[in-house]
C-alpha positions in Angstrom: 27.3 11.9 -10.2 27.0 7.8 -8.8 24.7 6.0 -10.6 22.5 4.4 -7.9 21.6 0.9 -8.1 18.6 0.8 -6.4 18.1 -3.1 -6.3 21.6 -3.1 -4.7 19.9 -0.5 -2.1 16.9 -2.3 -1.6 18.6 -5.9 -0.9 20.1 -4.6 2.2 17.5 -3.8 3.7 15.9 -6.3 6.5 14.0 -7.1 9.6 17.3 -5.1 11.5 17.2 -2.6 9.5 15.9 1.0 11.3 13.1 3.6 10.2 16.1 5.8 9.3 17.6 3.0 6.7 14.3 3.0 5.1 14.1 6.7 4.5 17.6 6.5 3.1 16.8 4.1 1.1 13.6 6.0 -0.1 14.7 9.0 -0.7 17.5 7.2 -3.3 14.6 6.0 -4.5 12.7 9.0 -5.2 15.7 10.4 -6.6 16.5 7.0 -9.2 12.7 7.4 -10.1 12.4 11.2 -10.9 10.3 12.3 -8.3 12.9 14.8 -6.9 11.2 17.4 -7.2 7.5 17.1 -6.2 6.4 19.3 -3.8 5.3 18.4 0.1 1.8 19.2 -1.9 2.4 17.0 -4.4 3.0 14.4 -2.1 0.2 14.5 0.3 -2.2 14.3 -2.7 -0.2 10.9 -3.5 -0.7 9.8 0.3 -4.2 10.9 0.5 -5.0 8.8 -2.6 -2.8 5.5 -0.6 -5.1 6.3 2.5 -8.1 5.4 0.2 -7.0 2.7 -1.3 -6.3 1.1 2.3 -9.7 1.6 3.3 -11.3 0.3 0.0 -8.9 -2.7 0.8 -10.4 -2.8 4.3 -13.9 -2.3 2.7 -13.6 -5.7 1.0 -13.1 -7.6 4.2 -16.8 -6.2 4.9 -20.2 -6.9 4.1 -20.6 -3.0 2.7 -22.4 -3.9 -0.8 -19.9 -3.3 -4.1 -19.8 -3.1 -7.5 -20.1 -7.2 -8.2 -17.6 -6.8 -10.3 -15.2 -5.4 -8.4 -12.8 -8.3 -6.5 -13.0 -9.2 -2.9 -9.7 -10.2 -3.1 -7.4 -8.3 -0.6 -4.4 -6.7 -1.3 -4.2 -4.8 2.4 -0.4 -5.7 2.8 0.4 -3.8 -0.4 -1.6 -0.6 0.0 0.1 -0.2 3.4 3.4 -0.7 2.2 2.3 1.9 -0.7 1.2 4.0 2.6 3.8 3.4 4.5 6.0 4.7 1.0 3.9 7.8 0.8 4.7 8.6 4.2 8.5 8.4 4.4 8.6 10.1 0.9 6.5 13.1 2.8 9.5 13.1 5.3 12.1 13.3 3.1 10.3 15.8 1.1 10.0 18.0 4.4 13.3 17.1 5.5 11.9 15.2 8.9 13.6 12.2 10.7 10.5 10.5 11.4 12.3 8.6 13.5 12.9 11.6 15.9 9.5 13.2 15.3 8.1 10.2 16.5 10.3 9.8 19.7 9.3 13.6 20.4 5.7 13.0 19.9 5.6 9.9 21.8 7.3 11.3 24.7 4.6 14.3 24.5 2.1 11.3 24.4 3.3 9.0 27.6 2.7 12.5 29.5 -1.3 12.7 28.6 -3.9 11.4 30.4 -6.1 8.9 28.5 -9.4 7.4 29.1 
């Protein structure tokens, strides 16, 4: 089996890179790092706990009282890109092309009626 070399991976990706490079590229990841085999369970507990951790980031951009000793300091960038990780690792977990589940939603959208 190819060892992969996942800083070699990562380095090609860039702004022209597509969705679909970015799953590859995380599901070489998930394999390098030993999470193979969590479950599409497994995983939405991961992306639920990402999903919090953008809000309390968002949180700290308001005037919602918090522990004072807790930092204001935001960090929103990262826990989106830790969301946005989550997410395509849910995809390639449940073998979906998010780029084509999105294409097929969004044409399902531009039919609806909104108000």
């Amino acid at each position: 089996m190819e060892e992969i070399n996942l800083e070699e991976e990562f380095n090609k990706l860039n702004e022209k890179s597509s969705l679909r490079d970015f799953q590859k590229y995380i599901e070489k990841m998930i394999k390098k790092r030993g999470f193979d085999n969590e479950t599409p369970e497994d995983v939405v507990l991961l992306l639920t706990e990402e999903l919090g951790e953008v809000a309390k980031e968002v949180r700290k951009s308001t005037d919602i009282k918090m522990d004072i000793n807790s930092s204001r300091t935001q960090n929103l960038d990262k826990e989106i890109a830790d969301l946005f990780n989550m997410l395509m690792s849910l995809c390639v977990v449940t073998k979906i092309d998010l780029f084509e589940a999105y294409k097929n939603k969004e044409e399902i959208n531009l039919k609806r009626k909104w108000n």
